[in-house]
TILUM-33183 format. One record per residue: residue in three letters; z negated, y, x of N, C-alpha, C in turn. Coordinates in nm, 4 decimals, always signed. Layout:
TILUM-33183
{rest = ala, n.pz = Z, n.py = Y, n.px = X, ca.pz = Z, ca.py = Y, ca.px = X, c.pz = Z, c.py = Y, c.px = X}
...
end
This chain:
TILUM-33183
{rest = unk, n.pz = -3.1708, n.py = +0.2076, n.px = -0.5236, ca.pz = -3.0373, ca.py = +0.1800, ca.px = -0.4747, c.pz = -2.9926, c.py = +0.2891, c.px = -0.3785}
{rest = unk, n.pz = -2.9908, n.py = +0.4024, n.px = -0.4159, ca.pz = -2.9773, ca.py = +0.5376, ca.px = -0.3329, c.pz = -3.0646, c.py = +0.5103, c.px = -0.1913}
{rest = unk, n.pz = -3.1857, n.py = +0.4854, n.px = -0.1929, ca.pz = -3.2562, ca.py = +0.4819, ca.px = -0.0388, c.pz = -3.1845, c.py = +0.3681, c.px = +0.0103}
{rest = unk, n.pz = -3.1704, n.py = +0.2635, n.px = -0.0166, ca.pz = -3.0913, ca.py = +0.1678, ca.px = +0.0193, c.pz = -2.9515, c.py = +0.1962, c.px = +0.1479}
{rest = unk, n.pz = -2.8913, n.py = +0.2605, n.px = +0.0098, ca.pz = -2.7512, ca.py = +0.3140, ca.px = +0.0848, c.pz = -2.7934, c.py = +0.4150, c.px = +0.1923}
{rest = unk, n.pz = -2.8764, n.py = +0.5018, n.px = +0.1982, ca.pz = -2.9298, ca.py = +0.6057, ca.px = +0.3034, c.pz = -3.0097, c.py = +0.5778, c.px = +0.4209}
{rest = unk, n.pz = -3.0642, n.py = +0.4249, n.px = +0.4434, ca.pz = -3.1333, ca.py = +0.4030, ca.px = +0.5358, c.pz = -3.0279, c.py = +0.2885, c.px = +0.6255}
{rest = unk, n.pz = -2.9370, n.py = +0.2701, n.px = +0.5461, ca.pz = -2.8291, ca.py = +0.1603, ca.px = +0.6134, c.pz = -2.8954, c.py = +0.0951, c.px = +0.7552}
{rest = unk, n.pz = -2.8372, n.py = +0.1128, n.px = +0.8348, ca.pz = -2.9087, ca.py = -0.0064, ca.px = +0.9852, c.pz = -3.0573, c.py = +0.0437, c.px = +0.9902}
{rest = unk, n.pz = -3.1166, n.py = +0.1149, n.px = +0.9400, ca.pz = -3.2629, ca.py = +0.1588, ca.px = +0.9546, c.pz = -3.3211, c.py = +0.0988, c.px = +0.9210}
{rest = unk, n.pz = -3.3354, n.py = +0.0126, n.px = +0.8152, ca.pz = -3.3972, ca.py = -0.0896, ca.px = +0.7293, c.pz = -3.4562, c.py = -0.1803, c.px = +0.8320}
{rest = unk, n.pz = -3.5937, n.py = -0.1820, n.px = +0.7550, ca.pz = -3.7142, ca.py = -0.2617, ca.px = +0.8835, c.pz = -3.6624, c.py = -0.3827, c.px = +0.8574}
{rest = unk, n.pz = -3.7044, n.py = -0.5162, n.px = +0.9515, ca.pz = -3.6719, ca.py = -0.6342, ca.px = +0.9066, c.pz = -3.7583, c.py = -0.6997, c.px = +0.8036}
{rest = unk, n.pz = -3.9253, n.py = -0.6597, n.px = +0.7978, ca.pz = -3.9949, ca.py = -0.6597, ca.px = +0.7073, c.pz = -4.0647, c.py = -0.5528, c.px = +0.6890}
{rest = unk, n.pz = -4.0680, n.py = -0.5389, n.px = +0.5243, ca.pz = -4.1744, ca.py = -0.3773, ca.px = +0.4861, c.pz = -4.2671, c.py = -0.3727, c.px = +0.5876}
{rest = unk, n.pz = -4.2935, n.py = -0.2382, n.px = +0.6551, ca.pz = -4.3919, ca.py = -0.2034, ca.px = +0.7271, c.pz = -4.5537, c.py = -0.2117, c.px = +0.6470}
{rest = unk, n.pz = -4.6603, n.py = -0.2578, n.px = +0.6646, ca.pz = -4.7459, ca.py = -0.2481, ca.px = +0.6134, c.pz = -4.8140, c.py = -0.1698, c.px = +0.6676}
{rest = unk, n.pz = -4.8572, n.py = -0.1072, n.px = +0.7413, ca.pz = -4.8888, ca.py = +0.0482, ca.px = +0.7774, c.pz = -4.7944, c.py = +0.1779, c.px = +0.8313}
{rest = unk, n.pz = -4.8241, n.py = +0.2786, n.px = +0.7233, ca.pz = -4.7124, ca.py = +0.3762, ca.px = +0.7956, c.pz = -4.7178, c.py = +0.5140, c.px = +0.7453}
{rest = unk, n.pz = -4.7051, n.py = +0.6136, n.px = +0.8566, ca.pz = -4.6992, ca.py = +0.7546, ca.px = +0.8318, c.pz = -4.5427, c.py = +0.8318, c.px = +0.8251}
{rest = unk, n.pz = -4.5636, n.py = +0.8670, n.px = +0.6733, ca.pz = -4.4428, ca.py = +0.9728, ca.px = +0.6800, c.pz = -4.4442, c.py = +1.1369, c.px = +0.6756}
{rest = unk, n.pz = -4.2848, n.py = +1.1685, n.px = +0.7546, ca.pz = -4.3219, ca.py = +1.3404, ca.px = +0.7245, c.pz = -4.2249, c.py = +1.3568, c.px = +0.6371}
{rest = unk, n.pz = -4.2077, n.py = +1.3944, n.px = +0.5325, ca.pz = -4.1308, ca.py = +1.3909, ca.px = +0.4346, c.pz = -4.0918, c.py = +1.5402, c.px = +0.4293}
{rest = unk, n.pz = -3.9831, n.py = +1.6015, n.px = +0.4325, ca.pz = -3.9341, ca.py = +1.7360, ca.px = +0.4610, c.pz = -3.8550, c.py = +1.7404, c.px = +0.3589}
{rest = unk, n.pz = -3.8386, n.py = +1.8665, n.px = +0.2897, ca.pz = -3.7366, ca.py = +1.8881, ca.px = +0.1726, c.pz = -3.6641, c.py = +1.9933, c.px = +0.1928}
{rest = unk, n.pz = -3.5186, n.py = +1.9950, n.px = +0.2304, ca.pz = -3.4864, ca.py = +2.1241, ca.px = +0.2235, c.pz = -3.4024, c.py = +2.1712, c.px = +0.1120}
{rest = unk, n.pz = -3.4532, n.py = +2.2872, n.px = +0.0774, ca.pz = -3.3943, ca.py = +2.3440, ca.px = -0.0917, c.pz = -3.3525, c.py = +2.4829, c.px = -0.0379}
{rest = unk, n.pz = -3.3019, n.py = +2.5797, n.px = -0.1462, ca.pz = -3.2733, ca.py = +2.6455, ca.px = -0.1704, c.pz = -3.3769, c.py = +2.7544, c.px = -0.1999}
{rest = unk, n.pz = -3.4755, n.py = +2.6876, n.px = -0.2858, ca.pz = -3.5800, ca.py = +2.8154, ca.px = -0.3491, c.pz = -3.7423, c.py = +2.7246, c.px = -0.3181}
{rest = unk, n.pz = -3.8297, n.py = +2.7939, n.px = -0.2855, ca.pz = -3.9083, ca.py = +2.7902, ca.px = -0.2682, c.pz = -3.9867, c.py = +2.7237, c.px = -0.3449}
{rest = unk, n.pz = -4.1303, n.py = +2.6065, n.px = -0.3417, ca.pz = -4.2225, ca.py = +2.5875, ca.px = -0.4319, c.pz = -4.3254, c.py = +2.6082, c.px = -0.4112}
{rest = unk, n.pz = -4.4383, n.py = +2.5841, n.px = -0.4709, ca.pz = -4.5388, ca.py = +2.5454, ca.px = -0.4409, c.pz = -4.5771, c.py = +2.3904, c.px = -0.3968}
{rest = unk, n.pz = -4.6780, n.py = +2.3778, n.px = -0.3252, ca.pz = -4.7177, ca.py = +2.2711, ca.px = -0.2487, c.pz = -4.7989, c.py = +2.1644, c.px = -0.3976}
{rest = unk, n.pz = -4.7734, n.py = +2.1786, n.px = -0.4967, ca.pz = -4.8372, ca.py = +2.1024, ca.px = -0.5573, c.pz = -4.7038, c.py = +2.0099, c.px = -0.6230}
{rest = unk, n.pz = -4.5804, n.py = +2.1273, n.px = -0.7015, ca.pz = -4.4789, ca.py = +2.0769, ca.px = -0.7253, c.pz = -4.3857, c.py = +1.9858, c.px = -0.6222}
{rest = unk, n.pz = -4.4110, n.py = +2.0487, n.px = -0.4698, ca.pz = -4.3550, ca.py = +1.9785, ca.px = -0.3615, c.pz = -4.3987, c.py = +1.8175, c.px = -0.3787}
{rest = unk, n.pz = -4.5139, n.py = +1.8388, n.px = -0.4070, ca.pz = -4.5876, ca.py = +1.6496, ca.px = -0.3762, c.pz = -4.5354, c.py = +1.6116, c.px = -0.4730}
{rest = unk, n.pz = -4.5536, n.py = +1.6095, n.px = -0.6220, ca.pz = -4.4769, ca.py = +1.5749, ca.px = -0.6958, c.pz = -4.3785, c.py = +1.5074, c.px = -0.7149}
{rest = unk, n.pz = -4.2889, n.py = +1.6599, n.px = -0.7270, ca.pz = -4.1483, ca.py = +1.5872, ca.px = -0.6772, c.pz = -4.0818, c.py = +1.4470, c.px = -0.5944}
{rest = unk, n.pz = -4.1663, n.py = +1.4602, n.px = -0.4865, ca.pz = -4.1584, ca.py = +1.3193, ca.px = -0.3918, c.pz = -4.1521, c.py = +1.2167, c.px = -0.4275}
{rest = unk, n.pz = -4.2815, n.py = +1.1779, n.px = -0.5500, ca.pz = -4.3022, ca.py = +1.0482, ca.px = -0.6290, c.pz = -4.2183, c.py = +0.9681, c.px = -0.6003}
{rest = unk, n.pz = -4.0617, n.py = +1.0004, n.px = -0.6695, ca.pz = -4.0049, ca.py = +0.8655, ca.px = -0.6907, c.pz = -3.9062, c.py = +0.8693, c.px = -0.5667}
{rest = unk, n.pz = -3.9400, n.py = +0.9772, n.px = -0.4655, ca.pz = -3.8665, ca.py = +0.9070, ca.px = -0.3069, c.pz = -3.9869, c.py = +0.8230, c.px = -0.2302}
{rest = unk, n.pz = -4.1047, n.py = +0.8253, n.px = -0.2715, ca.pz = -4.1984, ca.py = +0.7252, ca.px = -0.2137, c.pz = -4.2120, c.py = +0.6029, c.px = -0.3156}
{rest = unk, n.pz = -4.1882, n.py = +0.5849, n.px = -0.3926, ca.pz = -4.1832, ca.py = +0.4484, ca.px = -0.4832, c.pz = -4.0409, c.py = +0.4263, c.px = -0.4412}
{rest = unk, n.pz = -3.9246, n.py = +0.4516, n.px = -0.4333, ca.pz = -3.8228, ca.py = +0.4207, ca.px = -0.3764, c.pz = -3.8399, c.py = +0.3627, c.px = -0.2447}
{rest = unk, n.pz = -3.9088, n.py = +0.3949, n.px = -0.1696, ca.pz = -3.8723, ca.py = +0.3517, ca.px = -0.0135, c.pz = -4.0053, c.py = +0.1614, c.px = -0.0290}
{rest = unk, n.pz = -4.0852, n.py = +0.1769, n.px = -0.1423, ca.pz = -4.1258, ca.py = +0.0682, ca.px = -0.1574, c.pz = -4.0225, c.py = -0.0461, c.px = -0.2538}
{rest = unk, n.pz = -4.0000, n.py = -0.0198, n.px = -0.3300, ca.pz = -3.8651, ca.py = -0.0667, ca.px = -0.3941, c.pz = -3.7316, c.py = -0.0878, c.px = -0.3554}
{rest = unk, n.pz = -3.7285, n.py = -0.0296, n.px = -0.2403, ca.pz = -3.5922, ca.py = -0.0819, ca.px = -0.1271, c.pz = -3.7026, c.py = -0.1851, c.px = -0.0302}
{rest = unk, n.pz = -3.7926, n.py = -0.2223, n.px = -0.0538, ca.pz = -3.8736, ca.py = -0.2871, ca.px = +0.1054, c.pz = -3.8522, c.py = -0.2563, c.px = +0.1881}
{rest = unk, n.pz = -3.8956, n.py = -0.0545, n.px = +0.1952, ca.pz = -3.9162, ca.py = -0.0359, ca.px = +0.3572, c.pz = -4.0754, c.py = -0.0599, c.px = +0.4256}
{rest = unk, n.pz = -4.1597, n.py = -0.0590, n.px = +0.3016, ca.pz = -4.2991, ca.py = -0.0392, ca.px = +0.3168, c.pz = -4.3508, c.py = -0.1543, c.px = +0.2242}
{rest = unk, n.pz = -4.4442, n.py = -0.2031, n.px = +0.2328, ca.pz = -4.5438, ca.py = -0.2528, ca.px = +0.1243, c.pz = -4.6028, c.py = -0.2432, c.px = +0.0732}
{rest = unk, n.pz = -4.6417, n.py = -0.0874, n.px = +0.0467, ca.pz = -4.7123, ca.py = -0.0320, ca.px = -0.0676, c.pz = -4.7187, c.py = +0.1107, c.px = -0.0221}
{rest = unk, n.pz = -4.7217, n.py = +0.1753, n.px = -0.1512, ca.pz = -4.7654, ca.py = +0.3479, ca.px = -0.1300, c.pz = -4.9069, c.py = +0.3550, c.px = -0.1570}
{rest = unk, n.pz = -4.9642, n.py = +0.2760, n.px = -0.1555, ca.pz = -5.1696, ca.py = +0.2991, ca.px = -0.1480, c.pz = -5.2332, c.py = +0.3481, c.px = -0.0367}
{rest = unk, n.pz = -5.3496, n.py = +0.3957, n.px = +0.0065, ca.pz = -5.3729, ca.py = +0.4905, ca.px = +0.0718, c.pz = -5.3981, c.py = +0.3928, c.px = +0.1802}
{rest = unk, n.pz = -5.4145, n.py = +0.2763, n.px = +0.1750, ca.pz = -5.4656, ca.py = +0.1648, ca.px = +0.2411, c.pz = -5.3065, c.py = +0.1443, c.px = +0.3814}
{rest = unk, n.pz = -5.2257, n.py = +0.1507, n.px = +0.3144, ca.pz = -5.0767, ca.py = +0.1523, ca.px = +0.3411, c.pz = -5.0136, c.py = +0.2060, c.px = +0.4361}
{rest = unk, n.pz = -5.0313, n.py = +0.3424, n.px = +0.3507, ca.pz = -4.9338, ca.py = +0.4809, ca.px = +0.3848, c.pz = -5.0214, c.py = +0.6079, c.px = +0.3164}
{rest = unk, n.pz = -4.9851, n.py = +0.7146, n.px = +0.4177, ca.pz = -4.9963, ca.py = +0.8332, ca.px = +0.4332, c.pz = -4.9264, c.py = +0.9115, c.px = +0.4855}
{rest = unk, n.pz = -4.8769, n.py = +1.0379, n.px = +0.4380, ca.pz = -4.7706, ca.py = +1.1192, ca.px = +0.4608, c.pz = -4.8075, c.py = +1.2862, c.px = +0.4545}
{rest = unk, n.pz = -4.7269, n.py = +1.3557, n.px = +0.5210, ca.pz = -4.7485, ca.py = +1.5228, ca.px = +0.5453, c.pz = -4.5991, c.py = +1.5531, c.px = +0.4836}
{rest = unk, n.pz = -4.5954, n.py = +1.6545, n.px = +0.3838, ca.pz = -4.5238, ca.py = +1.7133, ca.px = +0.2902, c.pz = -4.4455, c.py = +1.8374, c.px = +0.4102}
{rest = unk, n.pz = -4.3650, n.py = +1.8746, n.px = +0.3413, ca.pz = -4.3059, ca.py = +2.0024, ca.px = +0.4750, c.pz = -4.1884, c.py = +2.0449, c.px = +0.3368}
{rest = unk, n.pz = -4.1859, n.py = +2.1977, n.px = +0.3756, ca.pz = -4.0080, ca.py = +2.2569, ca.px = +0.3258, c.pz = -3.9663, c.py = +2.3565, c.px = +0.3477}
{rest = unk, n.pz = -3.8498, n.py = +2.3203, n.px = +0.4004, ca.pz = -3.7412, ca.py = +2.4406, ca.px = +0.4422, c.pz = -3.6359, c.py = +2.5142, c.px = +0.3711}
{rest = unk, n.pz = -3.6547, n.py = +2.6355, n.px = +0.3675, ca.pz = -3.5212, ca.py = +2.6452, ca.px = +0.3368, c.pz = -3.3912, c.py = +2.6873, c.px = +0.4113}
{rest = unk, n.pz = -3.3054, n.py = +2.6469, n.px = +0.2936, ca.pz = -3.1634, ca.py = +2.5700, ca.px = +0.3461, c.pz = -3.0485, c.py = +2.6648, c.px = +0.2313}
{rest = unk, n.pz = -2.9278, n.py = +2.6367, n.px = +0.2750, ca.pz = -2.8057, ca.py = +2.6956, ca.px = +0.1884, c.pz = -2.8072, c.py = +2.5744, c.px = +0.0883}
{rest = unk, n.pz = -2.7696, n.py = +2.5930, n.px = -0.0030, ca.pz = -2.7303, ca.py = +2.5009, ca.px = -0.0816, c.pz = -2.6514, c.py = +2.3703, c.px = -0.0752}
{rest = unk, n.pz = -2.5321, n.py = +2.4180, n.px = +0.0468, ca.pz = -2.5226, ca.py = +2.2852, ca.px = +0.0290, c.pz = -2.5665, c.py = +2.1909, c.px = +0.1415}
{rest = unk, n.pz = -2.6957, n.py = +2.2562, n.px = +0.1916, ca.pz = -2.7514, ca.py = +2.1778, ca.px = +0.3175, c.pz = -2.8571, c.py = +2.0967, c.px = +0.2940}
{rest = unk, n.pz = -2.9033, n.py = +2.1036, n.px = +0.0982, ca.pz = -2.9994, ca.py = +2.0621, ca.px = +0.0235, c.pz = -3.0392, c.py = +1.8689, c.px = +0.0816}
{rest = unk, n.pz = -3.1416, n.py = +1.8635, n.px = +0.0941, ca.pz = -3.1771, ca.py = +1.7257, ca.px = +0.1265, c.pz = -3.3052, c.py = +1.7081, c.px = +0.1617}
{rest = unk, n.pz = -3.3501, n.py = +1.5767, n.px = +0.1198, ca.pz = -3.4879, ca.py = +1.5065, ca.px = +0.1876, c.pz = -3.4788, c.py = +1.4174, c.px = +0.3231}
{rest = unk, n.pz = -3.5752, n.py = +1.4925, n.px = +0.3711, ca.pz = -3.5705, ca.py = +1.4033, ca.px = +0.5561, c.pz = -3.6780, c.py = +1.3460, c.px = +0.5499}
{rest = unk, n.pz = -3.6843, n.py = +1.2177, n.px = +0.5915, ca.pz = -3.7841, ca.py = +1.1318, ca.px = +0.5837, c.pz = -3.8071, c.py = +1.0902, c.px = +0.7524}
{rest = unk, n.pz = -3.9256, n.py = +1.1321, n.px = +0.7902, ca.pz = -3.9522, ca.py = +1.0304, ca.px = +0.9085, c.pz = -4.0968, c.py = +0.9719, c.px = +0.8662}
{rest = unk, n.pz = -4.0591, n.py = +0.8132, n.px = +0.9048, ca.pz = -4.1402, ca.py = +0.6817, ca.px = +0.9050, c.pz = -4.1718, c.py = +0.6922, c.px = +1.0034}
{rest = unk, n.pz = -4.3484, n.py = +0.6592, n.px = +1.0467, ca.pz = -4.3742, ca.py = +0.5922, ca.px = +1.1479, c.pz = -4.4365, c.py = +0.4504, c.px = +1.1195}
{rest = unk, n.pz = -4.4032, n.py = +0.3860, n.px = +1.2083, ca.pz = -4.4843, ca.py = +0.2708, ca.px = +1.2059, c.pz = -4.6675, c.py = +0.2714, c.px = +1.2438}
{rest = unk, n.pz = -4.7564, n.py = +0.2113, n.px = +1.1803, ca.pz = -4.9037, ca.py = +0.2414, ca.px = +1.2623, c.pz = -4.9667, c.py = +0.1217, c.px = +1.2576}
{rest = unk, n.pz = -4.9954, n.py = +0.1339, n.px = +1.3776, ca.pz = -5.0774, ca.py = -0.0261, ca.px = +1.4333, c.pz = -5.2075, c.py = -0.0440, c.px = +1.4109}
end
């Protein structure tokens, strides 16, 4: 419901079936790159569960992890989608 409300006019007209994301997190404190992927999980099952994509399988989608830090209250996930032909 949350990606929903956050992608407002962005929303493909149908799930993309191929697609690269850069998924950027900006926090406060630092992680490691293992907890980073992690974490993501349920913003990439989300963006399939809003039908932006048609699957998170490798067949699908593939994505590059990134993080910045930020003040607190500048905390957020940036998502860029590409489409791939």
């Amino acid at each position: 419901m949350k990606v929903n409300r956050s992608i407002g006019l962005h929303q493909p007209r149908q799930p993309l079936d191929k697609c690269f994301a850069i998924i950027t997190k900006h926090g406060t404190r630092d992680c490691d790159f293992d907890n980073l992927v992690t974490s993501m999980k349920p913003v990439i099952d989300g963006l399939t569960d809003a039908g932006v994509m048609v699957d998170d399988s490798t067949k699908h989608f593939s994505c590059e992890y990134k993080f910045e830090k930020c003040k607190r209250d500048e905390e957020c996930i940036l998502i860029q989608l590409l489409e791939v032909a």
